[in-house]
N, C-alpha and C positions, 0 to 999 in steps of 0.2 A: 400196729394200733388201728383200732378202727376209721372210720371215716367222723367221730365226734370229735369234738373240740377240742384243741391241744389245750390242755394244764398246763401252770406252772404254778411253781412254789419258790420261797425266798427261805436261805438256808443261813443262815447266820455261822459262818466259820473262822479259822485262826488261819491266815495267811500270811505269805510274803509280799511286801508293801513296799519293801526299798531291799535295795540290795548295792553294795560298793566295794570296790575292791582299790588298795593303794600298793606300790611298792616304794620304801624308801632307802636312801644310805645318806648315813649320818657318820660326821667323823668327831672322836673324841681324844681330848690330848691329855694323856695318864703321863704323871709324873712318879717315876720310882725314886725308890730309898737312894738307890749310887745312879752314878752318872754311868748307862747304859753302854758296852760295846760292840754287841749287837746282840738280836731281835732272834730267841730261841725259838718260839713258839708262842700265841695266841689265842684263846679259846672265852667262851661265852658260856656262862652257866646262869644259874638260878634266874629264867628268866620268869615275871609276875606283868600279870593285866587286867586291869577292868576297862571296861565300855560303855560310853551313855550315849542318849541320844541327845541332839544339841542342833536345835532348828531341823537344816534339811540334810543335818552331817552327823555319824559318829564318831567323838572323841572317845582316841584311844590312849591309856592314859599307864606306863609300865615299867618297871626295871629290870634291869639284869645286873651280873658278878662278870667283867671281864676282868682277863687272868694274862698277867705276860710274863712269859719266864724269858728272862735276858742272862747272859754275861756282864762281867765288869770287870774291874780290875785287871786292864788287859790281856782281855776273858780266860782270868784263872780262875776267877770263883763264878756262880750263877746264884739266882734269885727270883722269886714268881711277887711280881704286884699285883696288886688287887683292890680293883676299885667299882663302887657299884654306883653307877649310869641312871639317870630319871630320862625319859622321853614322851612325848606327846603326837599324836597322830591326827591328822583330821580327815575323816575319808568323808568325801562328798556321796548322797545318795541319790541312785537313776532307780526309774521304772517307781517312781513312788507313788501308790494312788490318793486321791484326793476324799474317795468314799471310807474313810477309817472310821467304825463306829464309836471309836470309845480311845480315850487319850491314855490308857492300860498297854502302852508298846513294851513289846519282849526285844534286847535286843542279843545278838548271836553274833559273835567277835571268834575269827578262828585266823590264828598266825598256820598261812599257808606255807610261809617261810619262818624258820624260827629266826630272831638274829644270830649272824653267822659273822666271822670275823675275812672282808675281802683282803685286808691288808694291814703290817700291823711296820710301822717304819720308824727311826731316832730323827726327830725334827731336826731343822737346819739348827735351831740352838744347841744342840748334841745333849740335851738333859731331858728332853721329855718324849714323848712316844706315840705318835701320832697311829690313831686305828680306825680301819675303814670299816664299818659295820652296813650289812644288808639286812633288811628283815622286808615282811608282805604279809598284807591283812586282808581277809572275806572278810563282808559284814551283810548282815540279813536284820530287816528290821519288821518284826512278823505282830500284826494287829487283828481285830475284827474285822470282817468286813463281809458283806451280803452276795451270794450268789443265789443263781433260777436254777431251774433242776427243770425238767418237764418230768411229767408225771405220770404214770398210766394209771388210769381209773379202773382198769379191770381186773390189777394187782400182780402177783407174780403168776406166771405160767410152770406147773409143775411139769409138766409135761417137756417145756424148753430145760429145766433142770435137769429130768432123768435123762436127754438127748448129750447133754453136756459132758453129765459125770460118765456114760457108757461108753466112749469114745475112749479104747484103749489102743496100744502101741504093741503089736505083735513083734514075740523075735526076730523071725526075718525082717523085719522094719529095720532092726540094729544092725545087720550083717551088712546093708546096703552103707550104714555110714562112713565115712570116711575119717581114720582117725587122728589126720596131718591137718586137719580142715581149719580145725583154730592156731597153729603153731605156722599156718603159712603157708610149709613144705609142701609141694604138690607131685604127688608121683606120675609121672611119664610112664 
């Protein structure tokens, strides 16, 4: 740029303003049809969630179908319960700016961890069945908000353009590479 006065401009764009992340385990006590002899199997399906914003936190707010399949009747027969879970989330948010134009927030809820079943056990009562659930949430809370740009008054340089796009990659350029380079391997 020349030696004039630096520009700037104010760009009005959709950013990220908060950003949180939690992980949780929760434990729920499913009671089956028979008195349980033991614990076959445990699995989480139809999981569902929405997300708001709520002060400087998002509430996450969702359910799932957990699923047990046990013995009984000492374990001659088997049988899958099923029982569908409500839970709530509160994830606190950092890095939040204070310049948000406009109270219009988008928010972005993503289970980085689906619920997952860490343990699924016959309570000391021996009739119900105690399940250890993990699950872990990003949250992004993305609003208005102003940035500077500086500017150049003399516009685009074509000339820096055709320098740009002509700058190609000859064959032998390829033959020097190395092709263990991303997997590690380094040859001796």
């Amino acid at each position: 740029m020349s030696e004039k006065e630096v520009q700037f401009r104010e760009i009005v764009t959709k950013a990220v303003c908060g950003k949180g992340r939690k992980f949780s385990e929760t434990k729920h006590t499913i009671t089956p049809e028979d008195q349980p002899a033991s614990i076959l199997g445990c699995w989480i399906i139809n999981h569902k969630y929405t997300s708001a914003k709520k002060g400087d936190a998002v509430e996450i707010s969702g359910n799932y179908d957990i699923n047990i399949w046990y013995s009984y009747s000492g374990n001659t027969k088997t049988n899958v319960a099923t029982e569908t879970v409500a839970y709530s989330d509160v994830i606190p948010l950092v890095m939040q700016e204070s310049d948000i134009l406009s109270e219009d927030l988008e928010v972005i809820a993503r289970a980085i961890q689906q619920p997952n079943t860490l343990e699924a056990l016959i309570a000391s009562n021996g009739r119900d069945v105690d399940v250890q659930v993990e699950r872990e949430f990003l949250v992004e809370v993305i609003g208005e908000t102003k940035m500077a740009v500086q500017v150049n008054p003399e516009g685009t340089s074509d000339e820096w353009d055709e320098e740009l796009w002509e700058k190609t990659i000859e064959d032998e350029e390829f033959e020097d590479l190395d092709p263990n380079f991303l997997t590690g391997e380094i040859e001796e």
